[in-house]
C-alpha positions as CSV (number, residue, x, y, z in Angstrom):
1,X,0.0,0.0,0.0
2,X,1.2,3.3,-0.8
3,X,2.1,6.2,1.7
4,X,-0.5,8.3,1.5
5,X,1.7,10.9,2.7
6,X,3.9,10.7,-0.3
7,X,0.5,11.9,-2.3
8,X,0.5,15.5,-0.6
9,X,0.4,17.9,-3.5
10,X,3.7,19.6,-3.1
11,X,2.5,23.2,-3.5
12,X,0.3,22.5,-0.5
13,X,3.4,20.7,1.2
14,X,5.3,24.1,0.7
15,X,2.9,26.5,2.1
16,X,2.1,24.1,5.4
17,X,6.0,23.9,5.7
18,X,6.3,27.6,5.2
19,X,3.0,28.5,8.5
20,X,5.4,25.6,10.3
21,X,8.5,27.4,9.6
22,X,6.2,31.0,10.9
23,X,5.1,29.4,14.1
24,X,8.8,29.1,15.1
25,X,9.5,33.1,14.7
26,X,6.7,35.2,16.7
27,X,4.8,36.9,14.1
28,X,4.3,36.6,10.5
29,X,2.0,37.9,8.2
30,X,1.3,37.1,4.2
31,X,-1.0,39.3,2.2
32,X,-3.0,37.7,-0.7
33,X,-5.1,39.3,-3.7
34,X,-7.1,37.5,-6.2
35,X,-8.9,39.2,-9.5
36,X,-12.6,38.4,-8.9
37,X,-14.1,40.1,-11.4
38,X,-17.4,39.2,-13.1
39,X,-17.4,38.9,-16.9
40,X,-19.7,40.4,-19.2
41,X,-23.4,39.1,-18.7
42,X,-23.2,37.6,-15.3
43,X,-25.7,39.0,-13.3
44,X,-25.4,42.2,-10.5
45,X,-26.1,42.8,-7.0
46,X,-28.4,39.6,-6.9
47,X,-30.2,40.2,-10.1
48,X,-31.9,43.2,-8.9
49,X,-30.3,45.5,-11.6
50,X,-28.4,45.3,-14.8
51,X,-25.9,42.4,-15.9
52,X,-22.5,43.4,-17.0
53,X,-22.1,45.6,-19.6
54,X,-19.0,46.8,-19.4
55,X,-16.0,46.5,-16.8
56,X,-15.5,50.0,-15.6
57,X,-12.1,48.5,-13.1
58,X,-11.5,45.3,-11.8
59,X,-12.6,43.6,-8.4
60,X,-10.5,41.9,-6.1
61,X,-10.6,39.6,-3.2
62,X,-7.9,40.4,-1.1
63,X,-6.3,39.8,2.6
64,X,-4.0,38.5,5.2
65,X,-2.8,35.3,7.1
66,X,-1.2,36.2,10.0
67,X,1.0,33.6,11.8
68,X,1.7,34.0,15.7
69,X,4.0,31.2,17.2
70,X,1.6,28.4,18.6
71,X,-1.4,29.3,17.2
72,X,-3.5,28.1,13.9
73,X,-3.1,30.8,11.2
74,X,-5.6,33.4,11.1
75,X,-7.4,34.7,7.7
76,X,-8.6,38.0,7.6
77,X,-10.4,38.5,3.4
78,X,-12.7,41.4,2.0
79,X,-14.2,40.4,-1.2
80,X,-15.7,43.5,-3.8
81,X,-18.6,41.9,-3.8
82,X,-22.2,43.2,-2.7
83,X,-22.3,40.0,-0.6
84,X,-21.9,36.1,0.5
85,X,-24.8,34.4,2.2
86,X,-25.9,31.6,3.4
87,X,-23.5,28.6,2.3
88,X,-21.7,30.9,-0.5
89,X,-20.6,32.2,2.7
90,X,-19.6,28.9,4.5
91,X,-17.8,27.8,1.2
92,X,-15.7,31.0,1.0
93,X,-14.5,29.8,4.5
94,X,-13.9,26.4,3.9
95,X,-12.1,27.0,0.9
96,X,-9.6,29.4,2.7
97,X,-9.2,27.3,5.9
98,X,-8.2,24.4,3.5
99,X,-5.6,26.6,1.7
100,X,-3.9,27.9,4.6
101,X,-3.9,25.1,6.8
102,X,-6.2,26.4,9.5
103,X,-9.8,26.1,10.9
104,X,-12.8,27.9,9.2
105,X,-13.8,29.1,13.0
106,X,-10.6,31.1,12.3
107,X,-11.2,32.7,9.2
108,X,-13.0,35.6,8.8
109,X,-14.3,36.9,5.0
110,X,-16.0,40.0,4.6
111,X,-17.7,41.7,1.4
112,X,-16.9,45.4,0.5
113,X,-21.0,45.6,-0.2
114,X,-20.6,47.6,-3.8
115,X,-23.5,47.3,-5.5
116,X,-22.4,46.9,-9.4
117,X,-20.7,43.6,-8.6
118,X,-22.2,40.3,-7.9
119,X,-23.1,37.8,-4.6
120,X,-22.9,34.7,-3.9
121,X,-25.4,32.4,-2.5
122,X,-25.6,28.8,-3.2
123,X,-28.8,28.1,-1.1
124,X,-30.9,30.5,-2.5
125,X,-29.7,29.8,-5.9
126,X,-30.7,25.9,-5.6
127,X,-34.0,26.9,-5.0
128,X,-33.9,29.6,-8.1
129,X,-32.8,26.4,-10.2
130,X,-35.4,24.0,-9.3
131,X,-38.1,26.5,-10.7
132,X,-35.8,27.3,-14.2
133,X,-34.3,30.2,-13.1
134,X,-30.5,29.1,-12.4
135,X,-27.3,31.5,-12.9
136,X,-30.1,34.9,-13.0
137,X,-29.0,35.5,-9.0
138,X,-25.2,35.3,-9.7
139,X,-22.7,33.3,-12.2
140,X,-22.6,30.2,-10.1
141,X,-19.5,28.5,-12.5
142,X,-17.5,32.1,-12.1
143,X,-18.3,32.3,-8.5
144,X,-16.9,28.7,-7.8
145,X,-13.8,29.8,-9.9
146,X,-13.6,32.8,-8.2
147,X,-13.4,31.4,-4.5
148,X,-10.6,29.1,-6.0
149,X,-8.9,31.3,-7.4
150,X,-8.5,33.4,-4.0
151,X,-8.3,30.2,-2.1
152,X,-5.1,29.6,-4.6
153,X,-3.1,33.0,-4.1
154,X,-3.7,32.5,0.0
155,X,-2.1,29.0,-0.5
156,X,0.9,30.8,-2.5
157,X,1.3,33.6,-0.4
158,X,2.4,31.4,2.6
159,X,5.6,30.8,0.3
160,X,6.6,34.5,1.5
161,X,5.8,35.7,4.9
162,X,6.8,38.5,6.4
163,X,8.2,39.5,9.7
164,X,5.8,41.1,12.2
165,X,7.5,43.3,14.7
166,X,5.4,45.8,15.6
167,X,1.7,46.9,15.1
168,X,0.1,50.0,14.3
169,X,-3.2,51.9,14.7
170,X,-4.4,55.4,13.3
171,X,-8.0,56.9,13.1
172,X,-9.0,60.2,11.0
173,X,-12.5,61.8,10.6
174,X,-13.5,61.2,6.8
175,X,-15.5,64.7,6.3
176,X,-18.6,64.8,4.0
177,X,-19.0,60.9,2.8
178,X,-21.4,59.4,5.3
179,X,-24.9,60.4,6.9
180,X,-27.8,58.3,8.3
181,X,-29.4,56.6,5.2
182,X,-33.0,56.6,7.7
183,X,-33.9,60.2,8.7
184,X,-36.6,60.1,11.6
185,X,-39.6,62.9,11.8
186,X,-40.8,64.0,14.5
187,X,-43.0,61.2,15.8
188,X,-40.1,59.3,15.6
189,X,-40.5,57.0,12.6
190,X,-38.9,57.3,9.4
191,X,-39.5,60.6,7.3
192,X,-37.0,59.8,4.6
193,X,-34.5,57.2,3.3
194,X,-31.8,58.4,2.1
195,X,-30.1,56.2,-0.3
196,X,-26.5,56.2,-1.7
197,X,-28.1,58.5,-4.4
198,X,-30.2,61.0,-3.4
199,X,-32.1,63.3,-5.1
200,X,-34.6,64.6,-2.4
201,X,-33.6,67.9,-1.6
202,X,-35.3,68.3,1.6
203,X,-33.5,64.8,2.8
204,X,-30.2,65.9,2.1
205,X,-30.9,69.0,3.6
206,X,-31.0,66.7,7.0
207,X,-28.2,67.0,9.2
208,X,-26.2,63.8,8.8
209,X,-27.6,61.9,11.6
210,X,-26.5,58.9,13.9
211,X,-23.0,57.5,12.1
212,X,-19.3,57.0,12.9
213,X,-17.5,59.6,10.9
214,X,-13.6,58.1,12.1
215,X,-12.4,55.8,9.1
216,X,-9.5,53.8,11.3
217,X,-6.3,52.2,9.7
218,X,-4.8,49.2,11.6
219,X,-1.2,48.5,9.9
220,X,1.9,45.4,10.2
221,X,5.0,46.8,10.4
222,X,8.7,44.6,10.5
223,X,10.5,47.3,12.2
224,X,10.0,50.8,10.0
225,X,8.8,49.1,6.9
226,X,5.1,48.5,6.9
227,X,3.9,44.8,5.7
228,X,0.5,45.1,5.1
229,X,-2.5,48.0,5.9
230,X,-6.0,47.2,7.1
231,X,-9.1,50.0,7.1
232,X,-12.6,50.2,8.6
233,X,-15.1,52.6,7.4
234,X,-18.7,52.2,8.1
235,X,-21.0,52.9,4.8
236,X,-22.5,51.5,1.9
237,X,-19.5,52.6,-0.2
238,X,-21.3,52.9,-3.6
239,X,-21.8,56.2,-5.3
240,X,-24.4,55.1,-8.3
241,X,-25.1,51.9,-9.9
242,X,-27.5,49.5,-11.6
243,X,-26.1,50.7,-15.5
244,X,-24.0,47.9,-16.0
245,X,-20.5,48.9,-15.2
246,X,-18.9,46.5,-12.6
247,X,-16.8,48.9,-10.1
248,X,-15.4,48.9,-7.0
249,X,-16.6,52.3,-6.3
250,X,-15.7,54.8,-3.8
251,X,-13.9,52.3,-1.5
252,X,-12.0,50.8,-4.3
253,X,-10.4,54.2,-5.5
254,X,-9.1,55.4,-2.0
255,X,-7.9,51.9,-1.7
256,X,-5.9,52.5,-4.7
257,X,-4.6,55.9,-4.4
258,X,-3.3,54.9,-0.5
259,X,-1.8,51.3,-1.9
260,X,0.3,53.4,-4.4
261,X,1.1,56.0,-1.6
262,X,2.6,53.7,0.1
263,X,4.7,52.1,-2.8
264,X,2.6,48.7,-3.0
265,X,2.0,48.1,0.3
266,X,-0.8,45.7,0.8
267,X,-4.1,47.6,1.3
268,X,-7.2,45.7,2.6
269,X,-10.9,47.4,3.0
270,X,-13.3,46.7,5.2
271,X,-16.8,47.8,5.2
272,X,-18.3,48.9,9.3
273,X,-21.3,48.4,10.4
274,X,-22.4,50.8,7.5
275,X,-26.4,49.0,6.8
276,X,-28.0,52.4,7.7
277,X,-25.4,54.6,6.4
278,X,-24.9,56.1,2.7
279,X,-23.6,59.0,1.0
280,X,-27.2,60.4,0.8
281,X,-26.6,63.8,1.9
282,X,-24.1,64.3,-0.1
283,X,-24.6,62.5,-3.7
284,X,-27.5,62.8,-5.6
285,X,-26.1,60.1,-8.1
286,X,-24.2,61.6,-10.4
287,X,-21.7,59.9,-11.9
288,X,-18.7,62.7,-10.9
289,X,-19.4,62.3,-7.3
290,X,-17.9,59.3,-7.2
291,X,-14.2,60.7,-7.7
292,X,-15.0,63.6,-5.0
293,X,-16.2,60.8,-2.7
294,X,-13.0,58.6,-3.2
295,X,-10.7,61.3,-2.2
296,X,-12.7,62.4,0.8
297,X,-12.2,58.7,1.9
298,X,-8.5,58.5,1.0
299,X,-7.9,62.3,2.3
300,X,-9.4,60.3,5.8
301,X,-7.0,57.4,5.0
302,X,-4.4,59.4,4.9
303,X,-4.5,61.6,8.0
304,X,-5.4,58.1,9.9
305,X,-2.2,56.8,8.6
306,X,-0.5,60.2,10.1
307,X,-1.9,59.5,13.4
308,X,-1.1,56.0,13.3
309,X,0.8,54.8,17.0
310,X,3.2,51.8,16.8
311,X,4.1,49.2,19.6
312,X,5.6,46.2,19.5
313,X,4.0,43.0,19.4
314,X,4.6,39.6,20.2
315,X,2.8,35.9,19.1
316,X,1.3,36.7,23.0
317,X,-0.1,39.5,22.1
318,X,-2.1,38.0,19.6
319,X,-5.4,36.8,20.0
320,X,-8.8,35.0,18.3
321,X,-11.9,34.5,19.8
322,X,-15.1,32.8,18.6
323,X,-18.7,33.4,19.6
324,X,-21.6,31.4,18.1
325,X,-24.7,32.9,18.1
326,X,-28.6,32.0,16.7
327,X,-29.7,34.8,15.0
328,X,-33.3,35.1,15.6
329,X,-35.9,34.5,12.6
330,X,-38.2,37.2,12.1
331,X,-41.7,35.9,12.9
332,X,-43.5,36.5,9.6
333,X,-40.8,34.1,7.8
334,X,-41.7,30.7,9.9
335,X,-44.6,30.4,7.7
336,X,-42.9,29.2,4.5
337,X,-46.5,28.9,2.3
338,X,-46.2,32.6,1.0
339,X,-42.7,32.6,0.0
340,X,-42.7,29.2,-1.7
341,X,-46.0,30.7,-3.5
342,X,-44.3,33.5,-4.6
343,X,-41.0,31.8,-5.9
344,X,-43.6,29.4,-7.7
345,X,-45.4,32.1,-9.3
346,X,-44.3,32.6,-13.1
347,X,-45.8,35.9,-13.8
348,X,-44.1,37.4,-11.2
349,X,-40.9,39.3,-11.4
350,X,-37.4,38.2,-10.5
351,X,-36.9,40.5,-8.3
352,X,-39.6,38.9,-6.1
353,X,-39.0,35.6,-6.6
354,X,-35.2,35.6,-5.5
355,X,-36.7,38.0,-2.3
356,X,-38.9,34.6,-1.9
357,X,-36.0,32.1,-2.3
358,X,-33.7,34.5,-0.1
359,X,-36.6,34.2,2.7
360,X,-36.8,30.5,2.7
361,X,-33.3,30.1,2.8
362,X,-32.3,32.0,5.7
363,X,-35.8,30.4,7.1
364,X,-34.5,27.1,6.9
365,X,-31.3,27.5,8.1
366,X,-32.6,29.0,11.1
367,X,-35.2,26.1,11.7
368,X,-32.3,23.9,11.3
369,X,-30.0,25.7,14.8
370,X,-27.2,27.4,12.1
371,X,-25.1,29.4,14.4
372,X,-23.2,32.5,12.9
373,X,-19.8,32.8,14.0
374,X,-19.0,36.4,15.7
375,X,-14.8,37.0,16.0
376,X,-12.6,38.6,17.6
377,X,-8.8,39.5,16.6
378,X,-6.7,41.0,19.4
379,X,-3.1,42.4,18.3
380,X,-1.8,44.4,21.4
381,X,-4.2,47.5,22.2
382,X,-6.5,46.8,18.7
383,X,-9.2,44.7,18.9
384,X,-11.1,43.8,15.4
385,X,-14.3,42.5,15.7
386,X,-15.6,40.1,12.7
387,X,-19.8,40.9,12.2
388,X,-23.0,39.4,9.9
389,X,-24.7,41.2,7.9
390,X,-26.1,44.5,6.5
391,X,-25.5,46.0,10.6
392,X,-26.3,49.1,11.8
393,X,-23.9,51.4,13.1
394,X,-25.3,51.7,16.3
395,X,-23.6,48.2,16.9
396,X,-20.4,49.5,16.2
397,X,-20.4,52.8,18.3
398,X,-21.6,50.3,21.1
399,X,-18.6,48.1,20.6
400,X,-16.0,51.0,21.0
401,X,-17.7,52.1,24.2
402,X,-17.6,48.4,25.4
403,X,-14.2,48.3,25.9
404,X,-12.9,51.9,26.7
405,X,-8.8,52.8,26.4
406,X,-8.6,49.9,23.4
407,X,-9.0,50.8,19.8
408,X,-11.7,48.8,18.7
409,X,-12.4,48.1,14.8
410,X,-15.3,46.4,12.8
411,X,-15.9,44.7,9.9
412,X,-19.6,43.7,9.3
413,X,-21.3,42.3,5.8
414,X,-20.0,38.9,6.8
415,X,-22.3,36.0,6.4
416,X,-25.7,38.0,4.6
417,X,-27.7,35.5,4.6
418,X,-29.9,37.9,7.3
419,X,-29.9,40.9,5.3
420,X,-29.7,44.3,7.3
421,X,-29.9,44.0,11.4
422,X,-31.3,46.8,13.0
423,X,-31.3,47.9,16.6
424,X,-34.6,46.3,18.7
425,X,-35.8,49.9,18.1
426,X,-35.6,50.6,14.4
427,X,-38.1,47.8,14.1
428,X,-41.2,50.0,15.2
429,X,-39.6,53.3,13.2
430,X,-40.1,52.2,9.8
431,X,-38.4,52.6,6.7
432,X,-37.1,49.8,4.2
433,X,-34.6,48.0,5.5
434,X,-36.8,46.5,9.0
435,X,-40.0,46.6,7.4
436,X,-39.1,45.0,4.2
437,X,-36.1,42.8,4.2
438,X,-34.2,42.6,7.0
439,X,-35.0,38.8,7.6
440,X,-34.5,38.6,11.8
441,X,-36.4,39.6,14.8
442,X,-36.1,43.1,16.7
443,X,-34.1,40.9,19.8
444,X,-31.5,40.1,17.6
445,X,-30.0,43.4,19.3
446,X,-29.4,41.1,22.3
447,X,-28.0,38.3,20.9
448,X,-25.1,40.5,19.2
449,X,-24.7,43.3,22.2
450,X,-24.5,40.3,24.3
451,X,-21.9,38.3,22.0
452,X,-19.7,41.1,21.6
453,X,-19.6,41.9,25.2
454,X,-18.1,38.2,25.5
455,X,-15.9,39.0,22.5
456,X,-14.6,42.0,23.9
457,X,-13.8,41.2,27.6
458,X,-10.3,42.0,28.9
């Protein structure tokens, strides 16, 4: 009989060798990128608005395994897409955890939540299929390829880590990008929503509401050479969209102009808790705003990466926790007969239909005890805190006063399976995103406040 050992694909042998070789040295970090753009036809932000037409730039799935001595490798990845849910979610996971020798409770992927770029969600789209309507969600063949492809440069970047020595953190206020997308009247429900393009003059006459105006920048550094850069900024990033042009918007142009700054330096994005936030006030959709929005963002970048404080860190100073949590079904979604009649019905339009097989998968998920995995990542004073779904900010403002004297970071749009989570409150107010497709009860606002208070706790 054979050695089975003997069969190990040597690539794979290399990059296990290489995390083995990290353990042994404190801290290591290797940055990845993958291209993850659509091609023309495929269908955009869930089949709600136009296929590609044209490629306006490229999208990217991008990120970092760092490697403390002792511990399994940790994989931090923000994909330009609108979102994963559901088991598109799961397999983006597994697929990294395979690749870099680790556990999928320690990898954490994130979308960047543009809107003219596709999603990825392999329940819903069984159930699309089985009524004739496969590959209208999302490309499924070119989002398979797409998570391999990724999976592929994570494996190869373990070939060339780089020493960690010290850590960095920085925070700027990014001026005129982001205002409260839900603007409350006086009886305390919602008066206006104010969408990434707005063209209500009264709404964006509003002042800009309840948000977290700080983008912060979290950077690797061996000795005074910076390895890698990490941001959090909490908005829906896009400026327009639904005309066809895949883009990675706003987000993906500061991203640029800060990765050249810094002579190639890796630069990963992450999306905050940004599900009630936009650039409303101050877009009304046209198409030049988006270049005036980049730069506001990169302008914030850069002042964050002025301020940013160094100290040193060790593999002891690095840490991963992992909360489970039951996300609570929203009542009106236990009773399955009105979705499955509506993803039945052939007269109606797509649009409803995938909202149908969206509801029934998230239902049955639910029904079946999934847990959602909330994380943690400690590096000395920074704590980065891994979050589902469309999430409103109020969550993240909560989270920095949790933990008071640490810099505390988020990333939400992870597993969007829910769609947006509002706070226990913004249930009874109105507006679109509780009343029409968030897909979880108002108490969910327990079952996070609660898990990131465990997450968080010295």
């Amino acid at each position: 009989m054979k050695n089975r050992r003997n069969l190990f694909p040597p690539i794979v042998a290399l990059a296990f060798l290489s995390v083995a070789t990290a353990f042994a040295a404190g801290v290591r970090i290797a940055a990845f990128q993958a291209d993850v753009t659509p091609p023309i036809g495929s269908p955009l932000c869930h089949g709600n608005v136009s296929n590609v037409v044209t490629i306006v730039d490229p999208l990217t799935a991008r990120g970092v395994v760092l490697l403390a001595a002792g511990q399994k490798p940790i994989v931090l990845c923000a994909v330009d897409w609108v979102a994963n849910s559901n088991s598109g979610y799961d397999e983006w996971r597994k697929a990294l955890a395979k690749a870099t020798g680790t556990t999928v409770e320690r990898v954490a992927v994130h979308t960047v939540h543009q809107h003219d770029t596709p999603g990825c969600d392999f329940c819903t789209e069984e159930l699309l299929a089985a009524h004739g309507l496969t590959n209208k969600f999302f490309n499924v063949p070119f989002a398979r390829e797409a998570i391999s492809r990724t999976a592929q440069a994570a494996r190869e970047a373990l070939r060339q880590t780089k020493t960690v020595t010290h850590v960095g953190i920085g925070q700027a206020k990014v001026e005129q990008f982001a205002s409260s997308r839900r603007v409350l009247g006086p009886d305390g429900k919602v008066k206006y929503v104010r969408s990434s393009a707005c063209r209500i003059p009264a709404a964006r006459a509003e002042p800009e509401g309840v948000i977290d105006p700080m983008v912060r920048v979290l950077s690797f550094w061996d000795g005074d050479q910076p390895r890698a850069v990490l941001s959090y900024y909490a908005t829906h990033p896009q400026s327009y969209y639904g005309r066809g042009g895949v883009s990675a918007d706003t987000v993906g142009i500061a991203r640029a102009r800060r990765e050249a700054a810094l002579a190639g330096v890796p630069h990963i994005h992450f999306d905050g808790a940004g599900g009630n936030v936009t650039a409303g006030k101050y877009s009304d959709g046209a198409p030049e705003n988006r270049p005036v929005l980049a730069q506001r963002l990169a302008r914030g970048m850069e002042e964050a990466w002025k301020a940013t404080r160094k100290s040193p860190l060790s593999a002891a100073d690095v840490e991963w926790r992992v909360k489970p949590v039951a996300l609570p079904l929203r009542a009106e979604l236990s009773d399955e007969a009105p979705a499955l009649k509506m993803l039945a019905d052939t007269k109606a339009g797509f649009r409803d239909r995938a909202r149908a097989a969206r509801q029934l998968a998230w239902a049955r998920r639910c029904k079946a005890d999934h847990r959602i995995d909330l994380s943690c990542l400690r590096v000395g004073i920074v704590r980065v805190l891994h979050m589902p779904g469309e999430l409103f900010v109020e969550y993240q403002l909560a989270a920095q006063k949790m933990l008071p004297g640490a810099a505390v970071c988020m990333a939400a749009y992870g597993d969007d399976g829910c769609g947006y989570i509002g706070t226990e409150i913004a249930y009874s107010q109105g507006g679109y995103e509780t009343t029409k497709v968030s897909q979880v009860a108002p108490h969910v606002e327990k079952v996070l406040m609660d898990g990131m208070r465990v997450l968080l706790q010295r």
